[in-house]
C-alpha positions in Angstrom: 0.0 0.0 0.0 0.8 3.3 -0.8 -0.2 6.8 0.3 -1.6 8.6 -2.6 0.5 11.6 -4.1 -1.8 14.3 -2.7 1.8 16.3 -1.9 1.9 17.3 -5.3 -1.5 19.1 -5.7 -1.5 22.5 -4.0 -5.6 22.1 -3.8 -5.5 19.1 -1.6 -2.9 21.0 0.6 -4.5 24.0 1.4 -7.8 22.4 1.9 -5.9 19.9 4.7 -4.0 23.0 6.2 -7.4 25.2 6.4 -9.2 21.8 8.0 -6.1 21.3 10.5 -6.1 25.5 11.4 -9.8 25.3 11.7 -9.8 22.8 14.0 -7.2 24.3 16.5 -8.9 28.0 16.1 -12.2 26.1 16.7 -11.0 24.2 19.6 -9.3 27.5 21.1 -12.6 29.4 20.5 -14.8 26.5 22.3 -11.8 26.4 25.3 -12.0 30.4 25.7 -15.6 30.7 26.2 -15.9 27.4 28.0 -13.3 28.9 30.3 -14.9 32.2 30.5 -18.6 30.6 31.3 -16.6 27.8 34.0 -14.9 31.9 35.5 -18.6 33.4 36.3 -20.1 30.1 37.2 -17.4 29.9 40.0 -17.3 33.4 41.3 -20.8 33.2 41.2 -20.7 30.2 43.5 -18.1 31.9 45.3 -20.5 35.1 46.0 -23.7 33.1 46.6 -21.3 30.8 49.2 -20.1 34.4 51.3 -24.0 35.3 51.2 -25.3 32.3 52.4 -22.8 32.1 55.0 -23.7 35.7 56.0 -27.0 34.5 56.0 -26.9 31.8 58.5 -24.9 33.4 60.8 -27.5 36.2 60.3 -30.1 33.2 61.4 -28.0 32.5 64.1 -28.4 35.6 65.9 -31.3 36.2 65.2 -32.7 32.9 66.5 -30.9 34.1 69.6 -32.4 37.7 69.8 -35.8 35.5 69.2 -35.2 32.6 72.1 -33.9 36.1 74.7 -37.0 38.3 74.1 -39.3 35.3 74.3 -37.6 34.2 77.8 -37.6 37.8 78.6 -41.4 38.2 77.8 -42.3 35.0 79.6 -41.3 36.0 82.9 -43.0 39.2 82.2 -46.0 38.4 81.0 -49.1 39.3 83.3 -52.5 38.8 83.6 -54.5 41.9 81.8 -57.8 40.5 81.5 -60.2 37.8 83.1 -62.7 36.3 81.4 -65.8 34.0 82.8 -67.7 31.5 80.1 -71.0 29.5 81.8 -71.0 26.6 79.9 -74.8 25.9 81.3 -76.2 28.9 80.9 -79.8 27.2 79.9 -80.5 26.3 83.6 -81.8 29.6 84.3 -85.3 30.7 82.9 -85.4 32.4 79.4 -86.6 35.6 80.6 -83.9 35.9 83.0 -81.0 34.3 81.4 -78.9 37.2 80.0 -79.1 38.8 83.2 -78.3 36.2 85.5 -75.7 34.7 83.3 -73.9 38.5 83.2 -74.6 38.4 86.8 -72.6 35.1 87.7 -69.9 36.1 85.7 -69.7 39.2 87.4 -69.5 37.6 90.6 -66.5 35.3 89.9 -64.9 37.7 87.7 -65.3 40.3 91.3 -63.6 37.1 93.0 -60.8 37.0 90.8 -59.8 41.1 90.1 -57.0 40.8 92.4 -55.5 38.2 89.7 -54.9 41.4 87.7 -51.5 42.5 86.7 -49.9 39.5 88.0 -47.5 37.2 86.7 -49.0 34.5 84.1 -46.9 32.0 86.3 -47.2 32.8 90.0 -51.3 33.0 89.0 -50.8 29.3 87.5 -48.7 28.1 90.9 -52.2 29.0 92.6 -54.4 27.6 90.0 -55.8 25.0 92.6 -56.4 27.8 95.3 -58.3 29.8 92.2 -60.3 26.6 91.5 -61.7 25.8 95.1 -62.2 29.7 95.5 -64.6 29.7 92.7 -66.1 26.2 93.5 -67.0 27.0 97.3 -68.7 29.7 96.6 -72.6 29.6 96.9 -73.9 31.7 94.2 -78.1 32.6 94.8 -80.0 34.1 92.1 -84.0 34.3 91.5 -84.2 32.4 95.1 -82.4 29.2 94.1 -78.5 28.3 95.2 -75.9 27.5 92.6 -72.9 25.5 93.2 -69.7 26.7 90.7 -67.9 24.4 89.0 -64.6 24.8 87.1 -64.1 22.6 84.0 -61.1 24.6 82.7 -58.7 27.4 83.5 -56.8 28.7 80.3 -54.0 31.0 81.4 -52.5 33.5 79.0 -52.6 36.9 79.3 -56.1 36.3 79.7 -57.4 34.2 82.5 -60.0 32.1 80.4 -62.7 30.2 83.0 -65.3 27.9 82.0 -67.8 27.4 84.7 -70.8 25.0 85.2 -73.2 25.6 87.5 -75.2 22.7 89.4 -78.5 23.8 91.4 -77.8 22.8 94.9 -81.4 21.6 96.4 
C-alpha cells in the first residue's frame, strides 16, 4: 500500500492545512468561552457561598435575639384580662337568662380582680387555690342556690374560665 501523491496538488494541501487550522482555532474558540462561562459560574458560586454564610450566621443571631425576648417576655407576662364562660347557661329561665348569666360572671370575675396585673406563672402556681375559691362559693340568684364548678382554666394573658353551674337543692 501506498499513500496517494496528494503532496503534489497544491488544492488538496491548502484544503488539509485550512481543516487542521480550523480545527485548532475552533478548539481555542470553544476552550475560551468554555473557560470564560466555568470563571462566572465559580465566582458566582463563590459570591452566593459568602452570602449564604452571612446568611446563616445572620439566622443565628437572630434565633438568639428571638429565644432572649421570648424568655424575657415569659417572665414578664401578666395577667390583663379575666374572662368568665358559663357553659350551662340554659339552667336559668329564658326571661332571665342574659341577666343572671352576666350576673354570675360578674360575681367570679369580682372574686378573681386581684388576679390582675400579676404574673402569668405565680397565678398558674395557685391555679388550685383559684379553682376551690370559685367552687365553694354559693352563688343565689332568683331564690335558688348554685354551686360553681370549674371545667377549665386557660392561662395567658387572659385568665379564660369555663364554669358549670349545678342547682344545689
Amino acid at each position: 500500500m501506498r499513500i496517494p501523491p496528494l503532496y503534489r496538488s497544491p488544492g488538496w494541501q491548502r484544503f488539509l492545512a485550512g481543516a487542521a487550522l480550523g480545527g485548532l482555532v475552533s478548539w481555542l474558540i470553544f476552550f475560551y468561552m468554555f473557560g470564560i462561562l466555568q470563571e462566572k459560574q465559580i465566582s458566582m458560586l463563590l459570591t452566593q457561598e459568602t452570602e449564604i454564610e452571612d446568611l446563616r450566621k445572620t439566622i443565628e443571631i437572630l434565633k438568639e435575639e428571638a429565644d432572649d425576648l421570648n424568655e424575657l417576655a415569659e417572665t414578664k407576662m401578666v395577667i390583663e384580662d379575666i374572662q368568665v364562660h358559663l357553659l350551662n347557661n340554659r339552667i336559668f329561665d329564658d326571661a332571665e337568662r342574659r341577666l343572671s348569666t352576666a350576673q354570675v360572671q360578674d360575681m367570679i370575675r369580682d372574686d378573681l380582680q386581684t388576679q390582675l396585673t400579676k404574673d402569668v406563672e405565680t397565678v398558674y402556681k395557685v391555679r388550685d387555690l383559684l379553682k376551690k375559691s370559685i367552687e365553694n362559693k354559693t352563688i343565689e340568684m332568683n331564690k335558688k342556690r348554685y354551686q360553681a364548678e370549674v371545667t377549665e382554666i386557660f392561662f395567658y394573658s387572659t385568665l379564660s374560665i369555663e364554669v358549670r353551674l349545678k342547682q344545689i337543692k
